[in-house]
C-alpha positions as CSV (number, residue, x, y, z in Angstrom):
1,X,95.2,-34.1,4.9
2,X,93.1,-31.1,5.1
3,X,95.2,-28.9,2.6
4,X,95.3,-32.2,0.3
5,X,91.5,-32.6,0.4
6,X,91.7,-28.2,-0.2
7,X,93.8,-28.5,-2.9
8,X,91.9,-31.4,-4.7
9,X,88.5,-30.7,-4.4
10,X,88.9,-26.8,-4.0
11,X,91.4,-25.6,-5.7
12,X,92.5,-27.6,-8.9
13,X,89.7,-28.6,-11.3
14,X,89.2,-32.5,-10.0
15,X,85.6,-32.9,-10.3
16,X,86.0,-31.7,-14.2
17,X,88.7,-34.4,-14.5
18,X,86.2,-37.2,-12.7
19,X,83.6,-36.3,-15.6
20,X,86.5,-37.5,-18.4
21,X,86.1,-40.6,-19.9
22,X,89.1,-41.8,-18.8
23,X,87.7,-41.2,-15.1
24,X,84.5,-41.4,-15.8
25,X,84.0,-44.9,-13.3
26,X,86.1,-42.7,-10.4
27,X,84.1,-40.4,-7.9
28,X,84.9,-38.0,-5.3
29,X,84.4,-40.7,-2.8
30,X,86.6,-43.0,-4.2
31,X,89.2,-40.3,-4.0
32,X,88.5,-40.0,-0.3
33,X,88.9,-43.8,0.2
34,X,92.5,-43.3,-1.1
35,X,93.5,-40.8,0.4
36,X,92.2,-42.0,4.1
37,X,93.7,-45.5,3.4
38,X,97.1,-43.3,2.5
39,X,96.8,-40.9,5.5
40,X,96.1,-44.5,7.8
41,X,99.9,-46.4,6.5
42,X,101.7,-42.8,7.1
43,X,100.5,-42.1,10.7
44,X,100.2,-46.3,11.6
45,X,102.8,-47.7,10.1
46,X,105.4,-44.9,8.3
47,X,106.0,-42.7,10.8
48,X,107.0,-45.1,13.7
49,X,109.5,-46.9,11.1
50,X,110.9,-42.9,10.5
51,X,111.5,-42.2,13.8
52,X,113.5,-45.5,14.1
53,X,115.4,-44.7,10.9
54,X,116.5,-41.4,12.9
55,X,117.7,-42.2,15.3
56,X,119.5,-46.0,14.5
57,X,120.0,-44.9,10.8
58,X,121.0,-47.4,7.8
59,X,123.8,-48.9,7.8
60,X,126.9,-49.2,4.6
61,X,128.6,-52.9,5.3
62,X,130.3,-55.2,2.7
63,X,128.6,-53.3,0.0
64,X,124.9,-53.4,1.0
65,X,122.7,-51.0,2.7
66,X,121.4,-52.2,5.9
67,X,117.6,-50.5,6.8
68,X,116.9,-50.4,10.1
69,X,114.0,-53.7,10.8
70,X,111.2,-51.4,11.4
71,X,111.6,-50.7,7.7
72,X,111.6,-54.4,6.9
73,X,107.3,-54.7,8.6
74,X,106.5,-52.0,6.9
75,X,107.8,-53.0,3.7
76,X,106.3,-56.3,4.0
77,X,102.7,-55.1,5.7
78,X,102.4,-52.1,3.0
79,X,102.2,-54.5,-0.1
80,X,99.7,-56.4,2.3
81,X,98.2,-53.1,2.6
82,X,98.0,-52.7,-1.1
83,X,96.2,-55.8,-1.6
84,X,93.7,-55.0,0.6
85,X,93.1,-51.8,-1.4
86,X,93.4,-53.9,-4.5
87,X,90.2,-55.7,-3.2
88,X,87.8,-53.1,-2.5
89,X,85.2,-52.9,-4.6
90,X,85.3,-49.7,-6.0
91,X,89.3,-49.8,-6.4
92,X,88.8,-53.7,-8.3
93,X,85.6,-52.0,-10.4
94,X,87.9,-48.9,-11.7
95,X,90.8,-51.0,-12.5
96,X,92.7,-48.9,-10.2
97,X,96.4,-48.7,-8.4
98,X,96.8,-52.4,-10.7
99,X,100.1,-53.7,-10.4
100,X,101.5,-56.7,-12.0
101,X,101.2,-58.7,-8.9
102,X,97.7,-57.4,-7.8
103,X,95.2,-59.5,-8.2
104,X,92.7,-59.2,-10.6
């Protein structure tokens, strides 16, 4: 996360692109807020379902791909996850990561 946070807010011009209109309701710490909530589903929930997937694997029977069912909670608890972001204040204020089933 470090050499994100590096590239970001270091080394590419992000700060110019939070002053654009089209940004203009977007700060540095909503940024952060993103990125932490993104680091928080890869180490809690993403990572545990990827070492599963090595070393079960999916599955090819009758035609459908069969995940292994750690991949099934975290499918299901992410889009829970999402929601949650949907609600925060400054994600709902910025019209932000909307999807057509977030709520408004």
């Amino acid at each position: 996360m470090r050499d994100i946070r590096f590239q970001l807010f270091e080394w590419l011009p992000t700060e110019d692109l939070l002053e654009r209109e089209a940004f203009s309701q977007w700060e540095r710490a909503d940024v952060e807020m993103v990125l932490d909530e993104a680091l928080r589903l890869a180490q809690e929930q993403l990572d545990p379902a990827n070492r599963e997937g090595d070393k079960v694997g999916a599955r090819f029977e009758n035609g459908r791909v069969i995940m292994p069912a750690s991949f099934h909670s975290v499918y299901q608890r992410s889009g829970r996850g999402l929601d949650r972001l949907h609600q925060h204040p400054r994600v709902r204020r910025n019209g932000a990561c909307r999807t057509p089933s977030a709520p408004r």
